[in-house]
FIKOLZA-1660 file (N, C-alpha, C; in steps of 0.1 Angstrom, whole numbers, plus 5000, padded with zeros to 4 digits):
% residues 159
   i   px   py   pz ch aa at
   1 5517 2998 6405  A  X  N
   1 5512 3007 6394  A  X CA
   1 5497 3005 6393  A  X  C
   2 5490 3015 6389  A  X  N
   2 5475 3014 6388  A  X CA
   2 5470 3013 6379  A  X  C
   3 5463 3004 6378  A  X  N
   3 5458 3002 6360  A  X CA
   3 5449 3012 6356  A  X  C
   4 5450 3016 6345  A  X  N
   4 5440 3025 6336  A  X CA
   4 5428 3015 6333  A  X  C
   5 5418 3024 6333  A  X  N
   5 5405 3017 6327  A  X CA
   5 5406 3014 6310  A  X  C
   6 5400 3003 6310  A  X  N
   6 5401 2998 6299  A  X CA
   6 5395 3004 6289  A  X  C
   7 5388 3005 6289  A  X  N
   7 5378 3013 6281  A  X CA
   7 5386 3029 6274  A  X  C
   8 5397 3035 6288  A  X  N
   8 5398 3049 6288  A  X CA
   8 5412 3043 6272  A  X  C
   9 5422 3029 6279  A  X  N
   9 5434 3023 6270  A  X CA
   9 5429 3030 6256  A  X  C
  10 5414 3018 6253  A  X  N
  10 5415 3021 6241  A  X CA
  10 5409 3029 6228  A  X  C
  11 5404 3044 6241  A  X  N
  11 5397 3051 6236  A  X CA
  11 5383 3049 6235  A  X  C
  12 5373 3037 6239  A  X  N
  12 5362 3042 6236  A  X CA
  12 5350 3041 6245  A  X  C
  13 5339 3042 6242  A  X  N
  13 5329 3043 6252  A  X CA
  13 5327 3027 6264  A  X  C
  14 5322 3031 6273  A  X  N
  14 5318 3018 6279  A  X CA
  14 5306 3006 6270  A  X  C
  15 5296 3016 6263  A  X  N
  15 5283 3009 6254  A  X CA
  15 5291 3005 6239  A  X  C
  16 5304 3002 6235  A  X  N
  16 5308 3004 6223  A  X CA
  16 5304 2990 6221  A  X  C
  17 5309 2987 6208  A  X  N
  17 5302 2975 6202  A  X CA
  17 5320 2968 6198  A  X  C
  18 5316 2953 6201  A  X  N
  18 5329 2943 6193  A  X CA
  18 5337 2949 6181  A  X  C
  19 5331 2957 6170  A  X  N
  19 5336 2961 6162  A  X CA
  19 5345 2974 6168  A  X  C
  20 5339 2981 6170  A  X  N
  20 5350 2995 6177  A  X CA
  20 5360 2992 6184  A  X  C
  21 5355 2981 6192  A  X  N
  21 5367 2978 6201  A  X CA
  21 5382 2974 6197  A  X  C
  22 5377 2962 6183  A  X  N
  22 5386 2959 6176  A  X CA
  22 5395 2971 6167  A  X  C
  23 5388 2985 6157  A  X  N
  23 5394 2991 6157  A  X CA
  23 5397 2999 6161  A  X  C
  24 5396 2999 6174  A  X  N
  24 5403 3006 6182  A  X CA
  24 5419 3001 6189  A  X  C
  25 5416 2986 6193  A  X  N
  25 5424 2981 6191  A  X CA
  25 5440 2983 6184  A  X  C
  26 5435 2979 6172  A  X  N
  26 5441 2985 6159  A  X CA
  26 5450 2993 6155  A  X  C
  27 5443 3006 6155  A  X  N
  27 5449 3018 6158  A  X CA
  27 5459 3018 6171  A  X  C
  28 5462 3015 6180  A  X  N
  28 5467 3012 6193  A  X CA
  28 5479 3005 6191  A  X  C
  29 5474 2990 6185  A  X  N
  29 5482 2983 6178  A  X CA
  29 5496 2990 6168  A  X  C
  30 5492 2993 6165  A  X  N
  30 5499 2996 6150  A  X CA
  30 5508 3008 6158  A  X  C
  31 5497 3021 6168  A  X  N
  31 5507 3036 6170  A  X CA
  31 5521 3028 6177  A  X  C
  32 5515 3019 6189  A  X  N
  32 5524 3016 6199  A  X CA
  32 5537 2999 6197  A  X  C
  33 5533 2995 6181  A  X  N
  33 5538 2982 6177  A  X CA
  33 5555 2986 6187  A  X  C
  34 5560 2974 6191  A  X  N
  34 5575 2973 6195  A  X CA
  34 5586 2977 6181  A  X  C
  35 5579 2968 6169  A  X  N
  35 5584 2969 6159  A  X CA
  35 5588 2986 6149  A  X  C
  36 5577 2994 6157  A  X  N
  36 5579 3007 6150  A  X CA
  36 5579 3014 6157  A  X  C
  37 5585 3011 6173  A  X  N
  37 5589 3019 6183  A  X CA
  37 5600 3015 6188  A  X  C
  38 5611 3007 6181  A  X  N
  38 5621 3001 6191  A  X CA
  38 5633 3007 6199  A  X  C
  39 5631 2999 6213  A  X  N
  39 5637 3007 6226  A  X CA
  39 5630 3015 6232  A  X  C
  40 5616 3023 6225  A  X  N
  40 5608 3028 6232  A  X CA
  40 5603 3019 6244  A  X  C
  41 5606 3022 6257  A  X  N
  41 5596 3013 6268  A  X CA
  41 5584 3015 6269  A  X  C
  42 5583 3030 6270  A  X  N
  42 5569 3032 6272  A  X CA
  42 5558 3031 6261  A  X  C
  43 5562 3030 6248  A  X  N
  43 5551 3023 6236  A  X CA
  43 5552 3010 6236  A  X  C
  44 5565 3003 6243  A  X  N
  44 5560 2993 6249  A  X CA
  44 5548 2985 6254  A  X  C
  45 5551 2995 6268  A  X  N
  45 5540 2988 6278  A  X CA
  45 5523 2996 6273  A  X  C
  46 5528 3007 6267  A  X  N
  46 5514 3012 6262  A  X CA
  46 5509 2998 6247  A  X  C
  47 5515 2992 6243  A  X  N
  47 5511 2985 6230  A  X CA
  47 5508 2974 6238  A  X  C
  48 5513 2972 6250  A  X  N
  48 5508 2953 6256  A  X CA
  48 5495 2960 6269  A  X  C
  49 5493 2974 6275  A  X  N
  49 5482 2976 6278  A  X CA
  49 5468 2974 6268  A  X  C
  50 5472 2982 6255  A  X  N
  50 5463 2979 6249  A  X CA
  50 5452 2966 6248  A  X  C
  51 5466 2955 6246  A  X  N
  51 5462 2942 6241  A  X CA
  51 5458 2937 6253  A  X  C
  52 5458 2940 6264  A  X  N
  52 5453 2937 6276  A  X CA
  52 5441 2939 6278  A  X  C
  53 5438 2952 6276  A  X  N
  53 5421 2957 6273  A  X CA
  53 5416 2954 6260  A  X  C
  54 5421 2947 6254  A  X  N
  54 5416 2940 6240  A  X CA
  54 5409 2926 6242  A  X  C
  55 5418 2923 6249  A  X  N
  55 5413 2909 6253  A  X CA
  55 5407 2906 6268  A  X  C
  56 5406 2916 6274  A  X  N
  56 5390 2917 6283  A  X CA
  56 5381 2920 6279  A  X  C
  57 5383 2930 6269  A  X  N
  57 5367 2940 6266  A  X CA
  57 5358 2928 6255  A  X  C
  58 5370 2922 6245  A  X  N
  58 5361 2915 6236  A  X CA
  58 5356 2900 6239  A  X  C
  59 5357 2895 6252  A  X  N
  59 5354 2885 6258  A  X CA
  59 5342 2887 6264  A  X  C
  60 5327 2883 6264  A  X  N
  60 5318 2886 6267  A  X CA
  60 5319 2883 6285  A  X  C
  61 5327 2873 6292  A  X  N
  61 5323 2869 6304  A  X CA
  61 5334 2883 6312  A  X  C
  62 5349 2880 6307  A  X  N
  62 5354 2888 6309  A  X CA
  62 5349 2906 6317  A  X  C
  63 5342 2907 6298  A  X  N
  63 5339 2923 6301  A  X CA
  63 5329 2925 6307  A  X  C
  64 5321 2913 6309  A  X  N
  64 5309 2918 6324  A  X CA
  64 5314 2916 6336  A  X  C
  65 5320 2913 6338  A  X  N
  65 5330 2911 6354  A  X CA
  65 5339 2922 6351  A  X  C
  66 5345 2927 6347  A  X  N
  66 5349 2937 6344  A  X CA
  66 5345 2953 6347  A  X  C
  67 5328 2954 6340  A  X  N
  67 5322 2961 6337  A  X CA
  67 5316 2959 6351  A  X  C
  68 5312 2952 6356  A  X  N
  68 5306 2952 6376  A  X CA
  68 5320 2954 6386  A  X  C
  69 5332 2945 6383  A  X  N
  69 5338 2945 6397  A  X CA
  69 5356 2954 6394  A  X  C
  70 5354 2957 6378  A  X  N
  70 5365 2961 6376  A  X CA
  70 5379 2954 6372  A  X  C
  71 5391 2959 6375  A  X  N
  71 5404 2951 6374  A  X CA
  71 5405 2943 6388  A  X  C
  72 5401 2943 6396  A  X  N
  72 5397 2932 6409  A  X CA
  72 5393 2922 6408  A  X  C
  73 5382 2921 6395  A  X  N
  73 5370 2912 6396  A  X CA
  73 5381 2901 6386  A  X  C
  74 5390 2909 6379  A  X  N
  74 5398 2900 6369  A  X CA
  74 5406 2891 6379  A  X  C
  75 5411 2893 6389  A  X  N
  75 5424 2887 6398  A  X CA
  75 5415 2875 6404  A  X  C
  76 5403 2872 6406  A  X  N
  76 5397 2865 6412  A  X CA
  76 5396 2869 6424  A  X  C
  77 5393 2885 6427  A  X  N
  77 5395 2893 6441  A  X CA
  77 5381 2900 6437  A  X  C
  78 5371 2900 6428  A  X  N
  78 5360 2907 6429  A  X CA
  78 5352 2914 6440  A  X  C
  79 5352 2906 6453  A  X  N
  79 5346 2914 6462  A  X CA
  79 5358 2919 6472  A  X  C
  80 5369 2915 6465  A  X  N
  80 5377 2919 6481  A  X CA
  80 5380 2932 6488  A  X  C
  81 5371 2943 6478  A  X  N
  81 5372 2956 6480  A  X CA
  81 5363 2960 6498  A  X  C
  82 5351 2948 6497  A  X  N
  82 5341 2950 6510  A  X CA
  82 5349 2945 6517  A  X  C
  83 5351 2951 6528  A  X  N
  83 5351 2947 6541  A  X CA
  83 5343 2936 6545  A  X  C
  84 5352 2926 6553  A  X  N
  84 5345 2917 6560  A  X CA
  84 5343 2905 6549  A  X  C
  85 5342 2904 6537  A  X  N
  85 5339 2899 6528  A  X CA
  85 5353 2888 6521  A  X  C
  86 5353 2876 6519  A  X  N
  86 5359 2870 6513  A  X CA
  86 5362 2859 6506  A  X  C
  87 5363 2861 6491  A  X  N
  87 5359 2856 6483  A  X CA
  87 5365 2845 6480  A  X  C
  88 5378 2838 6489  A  X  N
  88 5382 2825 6491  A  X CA
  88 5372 2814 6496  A  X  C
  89 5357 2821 6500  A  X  N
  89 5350 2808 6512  A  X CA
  89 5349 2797 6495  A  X  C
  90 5346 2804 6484  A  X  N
  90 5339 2795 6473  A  X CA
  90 5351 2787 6466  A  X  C
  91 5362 2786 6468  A  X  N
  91 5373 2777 6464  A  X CA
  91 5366 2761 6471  A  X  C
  92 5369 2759 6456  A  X  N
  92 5370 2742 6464  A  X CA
  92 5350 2741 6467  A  X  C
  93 5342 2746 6465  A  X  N
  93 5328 2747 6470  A  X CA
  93 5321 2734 6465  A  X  C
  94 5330 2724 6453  A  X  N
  94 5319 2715 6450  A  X CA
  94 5327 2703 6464  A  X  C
  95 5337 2706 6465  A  X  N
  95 5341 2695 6483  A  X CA
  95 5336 2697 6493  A  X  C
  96 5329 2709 6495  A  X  N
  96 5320 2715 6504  A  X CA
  96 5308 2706 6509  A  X  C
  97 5302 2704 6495  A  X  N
  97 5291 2692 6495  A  X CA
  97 5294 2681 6495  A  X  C
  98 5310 2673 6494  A  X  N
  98 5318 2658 6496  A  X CA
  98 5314 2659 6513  A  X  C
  99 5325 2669 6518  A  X  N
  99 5326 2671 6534  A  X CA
  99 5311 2666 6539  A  X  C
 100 5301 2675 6537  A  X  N
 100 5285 2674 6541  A  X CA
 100 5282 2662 6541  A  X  C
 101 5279 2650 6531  A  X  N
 101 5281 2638 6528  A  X CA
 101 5287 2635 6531  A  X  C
 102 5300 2634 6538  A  X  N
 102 5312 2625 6543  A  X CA
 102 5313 2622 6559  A  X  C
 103 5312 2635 6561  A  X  N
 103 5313 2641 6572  A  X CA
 103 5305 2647 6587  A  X  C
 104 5293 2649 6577  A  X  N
 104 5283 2653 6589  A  X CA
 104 5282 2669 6586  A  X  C
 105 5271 2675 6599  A  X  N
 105 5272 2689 6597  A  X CA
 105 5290 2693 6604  A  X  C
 106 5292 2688 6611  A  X  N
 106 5304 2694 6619  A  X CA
 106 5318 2698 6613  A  X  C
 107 5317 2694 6602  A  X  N
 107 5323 2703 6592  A  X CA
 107 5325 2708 6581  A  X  C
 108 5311 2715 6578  A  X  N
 108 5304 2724 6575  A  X CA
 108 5308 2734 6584  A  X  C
 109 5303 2733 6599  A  X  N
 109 5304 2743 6608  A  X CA
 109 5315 2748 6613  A  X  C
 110 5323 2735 6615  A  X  N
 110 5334 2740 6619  A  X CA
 110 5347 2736 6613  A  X  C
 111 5346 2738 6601  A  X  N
 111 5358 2740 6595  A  X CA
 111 5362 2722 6589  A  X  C
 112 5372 2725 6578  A  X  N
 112 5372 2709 6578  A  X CA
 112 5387 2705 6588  A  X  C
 113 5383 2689 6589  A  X  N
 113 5392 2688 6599  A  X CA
 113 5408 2680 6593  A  X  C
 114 5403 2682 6580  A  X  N
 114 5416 2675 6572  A  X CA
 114 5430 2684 6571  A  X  C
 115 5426 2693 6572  A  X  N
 115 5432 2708 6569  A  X CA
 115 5437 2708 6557  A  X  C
 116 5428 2707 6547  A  X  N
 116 5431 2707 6535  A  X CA
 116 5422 2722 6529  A  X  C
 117 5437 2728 6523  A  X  N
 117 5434 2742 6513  A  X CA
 117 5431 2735 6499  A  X  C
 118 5429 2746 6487  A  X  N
 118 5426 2742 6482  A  X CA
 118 5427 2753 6472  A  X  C
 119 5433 2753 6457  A  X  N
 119 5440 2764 6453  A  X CA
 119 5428 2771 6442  A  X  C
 120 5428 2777 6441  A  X  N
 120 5422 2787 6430  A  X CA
 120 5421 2782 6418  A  X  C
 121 5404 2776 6414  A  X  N
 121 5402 2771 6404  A  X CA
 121 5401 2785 6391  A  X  C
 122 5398 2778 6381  A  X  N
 122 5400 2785 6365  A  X CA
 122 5410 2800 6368  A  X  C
 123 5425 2798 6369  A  X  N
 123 5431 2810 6365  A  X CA
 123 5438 2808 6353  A  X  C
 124 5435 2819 6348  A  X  N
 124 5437 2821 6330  A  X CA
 124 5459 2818 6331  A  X  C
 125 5460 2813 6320  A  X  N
 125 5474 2814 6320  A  X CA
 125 5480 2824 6309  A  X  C
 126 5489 2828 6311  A  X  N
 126 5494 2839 6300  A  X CA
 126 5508 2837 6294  A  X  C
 127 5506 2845 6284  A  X  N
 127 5518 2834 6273  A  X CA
 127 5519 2847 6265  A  X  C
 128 5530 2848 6265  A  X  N
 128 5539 2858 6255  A  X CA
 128 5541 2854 6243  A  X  C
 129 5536 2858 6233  A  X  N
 129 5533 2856 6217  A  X CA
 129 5540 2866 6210  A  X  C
 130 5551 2863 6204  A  X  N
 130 5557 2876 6190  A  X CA
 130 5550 2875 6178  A  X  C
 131 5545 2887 6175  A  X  N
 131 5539 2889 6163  A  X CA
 131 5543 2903 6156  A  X  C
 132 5542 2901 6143  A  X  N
 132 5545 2913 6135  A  X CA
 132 5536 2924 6134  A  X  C
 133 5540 2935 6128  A  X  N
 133 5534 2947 6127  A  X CA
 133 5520 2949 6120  A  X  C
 134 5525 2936 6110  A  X  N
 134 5513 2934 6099  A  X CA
 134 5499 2927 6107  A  X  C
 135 5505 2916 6113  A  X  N
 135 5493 2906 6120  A  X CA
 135 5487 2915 6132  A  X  C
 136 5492 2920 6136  A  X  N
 136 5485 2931 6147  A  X CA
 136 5477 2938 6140  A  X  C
 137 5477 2943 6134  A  X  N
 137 5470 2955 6125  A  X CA
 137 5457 2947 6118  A  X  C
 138 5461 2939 6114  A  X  N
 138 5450 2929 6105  A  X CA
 138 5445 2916 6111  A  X  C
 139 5455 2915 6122  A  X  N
 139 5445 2907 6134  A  X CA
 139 5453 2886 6126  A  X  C
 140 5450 2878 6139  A  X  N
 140 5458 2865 6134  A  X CA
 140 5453 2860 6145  A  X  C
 141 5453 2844 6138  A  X  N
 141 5450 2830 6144  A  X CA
 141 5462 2821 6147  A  X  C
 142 5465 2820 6160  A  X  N
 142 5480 2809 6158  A  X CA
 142 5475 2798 6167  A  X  C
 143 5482 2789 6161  A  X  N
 143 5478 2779 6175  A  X CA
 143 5490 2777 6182  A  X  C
 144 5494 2776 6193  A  X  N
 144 5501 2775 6203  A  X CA
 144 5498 2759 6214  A  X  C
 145 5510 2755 6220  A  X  N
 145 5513 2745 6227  A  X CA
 145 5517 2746 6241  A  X  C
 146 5508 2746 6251  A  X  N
 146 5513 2753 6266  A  X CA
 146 5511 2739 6273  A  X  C
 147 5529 2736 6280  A  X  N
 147 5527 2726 6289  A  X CA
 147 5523 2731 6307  A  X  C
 148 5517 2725 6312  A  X  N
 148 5511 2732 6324  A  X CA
 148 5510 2714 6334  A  X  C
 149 5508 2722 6348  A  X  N
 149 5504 2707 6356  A  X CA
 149 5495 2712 6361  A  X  C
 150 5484 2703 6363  A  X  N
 150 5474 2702 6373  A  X CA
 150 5470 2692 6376  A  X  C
 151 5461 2696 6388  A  X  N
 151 5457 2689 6399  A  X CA
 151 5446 2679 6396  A  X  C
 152 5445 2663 6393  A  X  N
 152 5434 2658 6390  A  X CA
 152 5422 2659 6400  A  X  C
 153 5413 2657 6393  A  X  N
 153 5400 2664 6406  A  X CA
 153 5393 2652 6412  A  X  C
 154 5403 2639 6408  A  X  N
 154 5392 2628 6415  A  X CA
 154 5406 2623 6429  A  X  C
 155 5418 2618 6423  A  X  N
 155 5429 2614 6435  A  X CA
 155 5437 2631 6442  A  X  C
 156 5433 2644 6433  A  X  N
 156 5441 2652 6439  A  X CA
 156 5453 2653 6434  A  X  C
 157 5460 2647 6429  A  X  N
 157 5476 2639 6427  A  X CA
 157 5477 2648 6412  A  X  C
 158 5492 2650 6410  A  X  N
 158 5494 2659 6399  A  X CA
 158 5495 2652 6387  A  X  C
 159 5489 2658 6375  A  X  N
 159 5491 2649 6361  A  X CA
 159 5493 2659 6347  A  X  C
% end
C-alpha cells in the first residue's frame, strides 16, 4: 500500500505552523476516533494514518527528513531511491574508525575481515496505546514502560 503524504492526511499546507497541525490533527482525531466509528476499518486506519502524520509533522527532525527524503527517509532508506547509492555503508560508522586504528588501511579498503554486520542504529519503536475519544481531542501525557534488548556498545553482548 502507498502512503499518502502527510501533509495531504491532515489537510494542510507543507509551510503550516505546530499549531495547525495539531488542530488539524484533532479534527481527524475525533471524525475518524475507533470509539465513534466502531467496526468501521476504514476510519480505522484513516484515524491511525492521521496520528502517523501527527507525529512526523510535529517532530522537528522527523519533519525535515521528511520534508527532503519523504516516507523513505523515515525507514532509514532516505537515499535508497538513487541508484547505485547505499545507505547501509554508514551503519556501524563509529567502528569504521576502531577498524582504521586496529587494523591498518586494509580494512578500510577492503572490507573488514571479521565479517561482522552490524544492525541499524536509532530505530524508533512503536507501541500501541488505547486512548479515549476525549484524550484524542484534547490531547494527553501518559507515561508508558517498554521492555526492549539491546546491544551494548562496548562487549557487543545483549543487556
Amino acid at each position: 500500500m502507498v502512503k499518502r503524504d502527510y501533509y495531504e492526511v491532515l489537510e494542510v499546507s507543507r509551510n503550516c505552523t505546530c499549531d495547525e497541525i495539531k488542530k488539524a490533527y484533532r479534527k481527524k482525531a475525533v471524525q475518524y476516533h475507533p470509539d465513534k466509528n466502531p467496526g468501521d476499518k476504514e476510519a480505522e486506519e484513516k484515524f491511525k494514518e492521521a496520528a502517523e502524520a501527527y507525529s512526523v509533522l510535529m517532530d522537528k527532525e522527523k519533519r525535515a527528513i521528511y520534508d527532503r527524503y519523504g516516507h523513505q527517509g523515515l525507514r532509514g532508506e532516505g537515499f535508497s531511491g538513487f541508484s547505485g547509492f547505499n545507505s547501509s555503508i554508514f551503519q556501524g560508522f563509529e567502528d569504521i574508525l576502531g577498524d582504521f586504528f586496529n587494523f591498518g588501511f586494509g580494512d578500510i579498503f577492503g572490507g573488514s575481515k571479521t565479517g561482522r554486520s552490524y544492525p541499524a542504529r536509532g530505530r524508533d519503536l512503536a507501541v500501541e496505546v488505547k486512548i479515549s475519544l476525549e484524550e484524542a481531542a484534547s490531547g494527553i501525557n501518559r507515561e508508558i514502560q517498554i521492555s526492549r534488548s539491546e546491544t551494548c556498545p562496548i562487549c557487543k553482548g545483549s543487556k
